[in-house]
C-alpha positions as CSV (number, residue, x, y, z in Angstrom):
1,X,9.3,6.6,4.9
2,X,6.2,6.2,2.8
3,X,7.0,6.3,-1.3
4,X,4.7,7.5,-3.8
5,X,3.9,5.7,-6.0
6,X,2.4,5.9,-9.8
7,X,1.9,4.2,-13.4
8,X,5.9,5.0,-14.3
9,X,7.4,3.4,-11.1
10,X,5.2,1.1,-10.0
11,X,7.0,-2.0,-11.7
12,X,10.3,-0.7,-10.2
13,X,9.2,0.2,-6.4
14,X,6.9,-2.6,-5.9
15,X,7.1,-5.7,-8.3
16,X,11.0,-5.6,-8.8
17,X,11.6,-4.7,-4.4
18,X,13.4,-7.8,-2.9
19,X,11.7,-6.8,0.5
20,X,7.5,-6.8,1.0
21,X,5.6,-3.9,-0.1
22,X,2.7,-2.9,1.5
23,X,0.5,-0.2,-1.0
24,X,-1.8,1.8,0.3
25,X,-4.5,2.7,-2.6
26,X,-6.5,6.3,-1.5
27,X,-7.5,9.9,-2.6
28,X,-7.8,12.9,-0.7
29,X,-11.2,13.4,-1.1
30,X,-12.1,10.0,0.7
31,X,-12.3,9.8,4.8
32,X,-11.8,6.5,5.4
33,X,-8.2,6.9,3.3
34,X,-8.1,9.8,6.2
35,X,-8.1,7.7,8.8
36,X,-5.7,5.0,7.6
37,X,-3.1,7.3,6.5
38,X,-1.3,8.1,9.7
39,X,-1.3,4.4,10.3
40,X,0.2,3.6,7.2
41,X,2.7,6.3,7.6
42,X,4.0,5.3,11.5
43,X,4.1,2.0,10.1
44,X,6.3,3.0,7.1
45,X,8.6,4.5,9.5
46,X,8.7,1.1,11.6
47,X,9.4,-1.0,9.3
48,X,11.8,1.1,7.1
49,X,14.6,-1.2,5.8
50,X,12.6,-4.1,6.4
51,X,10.0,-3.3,3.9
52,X,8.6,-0.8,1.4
53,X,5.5,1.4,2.2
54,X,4.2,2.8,-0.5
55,X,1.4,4.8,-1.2
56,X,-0.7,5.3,-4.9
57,X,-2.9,8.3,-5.4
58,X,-6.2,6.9,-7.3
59,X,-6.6,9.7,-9.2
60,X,-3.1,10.6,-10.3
61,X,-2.1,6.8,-11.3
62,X,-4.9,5.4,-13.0
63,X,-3.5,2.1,-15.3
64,X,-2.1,0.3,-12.0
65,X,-5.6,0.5,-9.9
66,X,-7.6,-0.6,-12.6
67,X,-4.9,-3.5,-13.3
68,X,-5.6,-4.7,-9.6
69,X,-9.2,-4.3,-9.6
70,X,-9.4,-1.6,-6.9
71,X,-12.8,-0.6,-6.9
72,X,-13.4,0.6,-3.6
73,X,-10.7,2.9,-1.6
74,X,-8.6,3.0,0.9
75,X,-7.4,-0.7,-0.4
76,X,-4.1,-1.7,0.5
77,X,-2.4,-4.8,-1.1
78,X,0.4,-6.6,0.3
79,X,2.6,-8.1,-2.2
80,X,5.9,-10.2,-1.9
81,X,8.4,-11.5,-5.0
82,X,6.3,-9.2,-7.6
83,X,2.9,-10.8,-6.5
84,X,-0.1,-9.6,-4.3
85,X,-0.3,-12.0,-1.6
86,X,-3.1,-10.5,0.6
87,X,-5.3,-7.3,0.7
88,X,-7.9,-5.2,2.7
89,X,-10.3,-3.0,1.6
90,X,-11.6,-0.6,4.3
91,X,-10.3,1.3,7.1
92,X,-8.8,-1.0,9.7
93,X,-6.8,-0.6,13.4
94,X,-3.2,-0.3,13.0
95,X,-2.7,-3.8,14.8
96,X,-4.5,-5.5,12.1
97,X,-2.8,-4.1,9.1
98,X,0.3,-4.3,11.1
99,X,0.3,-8.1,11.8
100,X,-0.6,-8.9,7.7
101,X,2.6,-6.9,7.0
102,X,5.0,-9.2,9.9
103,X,3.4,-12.2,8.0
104,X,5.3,-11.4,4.9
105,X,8.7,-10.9,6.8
């Protein structure tokens, strides 16, 4: 199951989680954030328990995108122990975004 993510919980979901989160950054007014979202969402469900899924609304949490730079969306950042350890910026197949989240198990 995906988790929403904003400014208040971001340090609790992501940075404190003892399993590898992968955060999807998007809006609903982009396409490409379209595409990716059903992706991101089967692979939430996959991989429940093994890690977190989250996903952070650009224009409803605005401190933790600017923190990580994201300029262009959909981004998604992969972090492990509190720290971002890969990232992609653009819509991708599920297999790719899929084999950088195995990498952090």
């Amino acid at each position: 199951m995906e988790v929403n993510v904003l400014d208040s919980n971001f340090k609790e979901i992501v940075l404190d989680s003892k399993q590898p989160v992968l955060v999807d950054f998007w809006a609903t007014w982009c396409g490409p954030c379209r595409m990716v979202a059903p992706l991101v969402e089967q692979l939430a469900n996959e991989y429940e328990g093994k890690a977190v899924v989250a996903k952070c609304n650009v224009d409803e949490a605005q401190q933790i995108p600017m923190q990580y730079g994201i300029r262009n969306i959909p981004t998604l950042l992969f972090f492990k122990n509190g720290e971002v350890v890969d990232k992609m910026v653009g819509a991708a197949p599920k297999n790719v975004i899929e084999e950088k989240l195995k990498s952090l198990l």
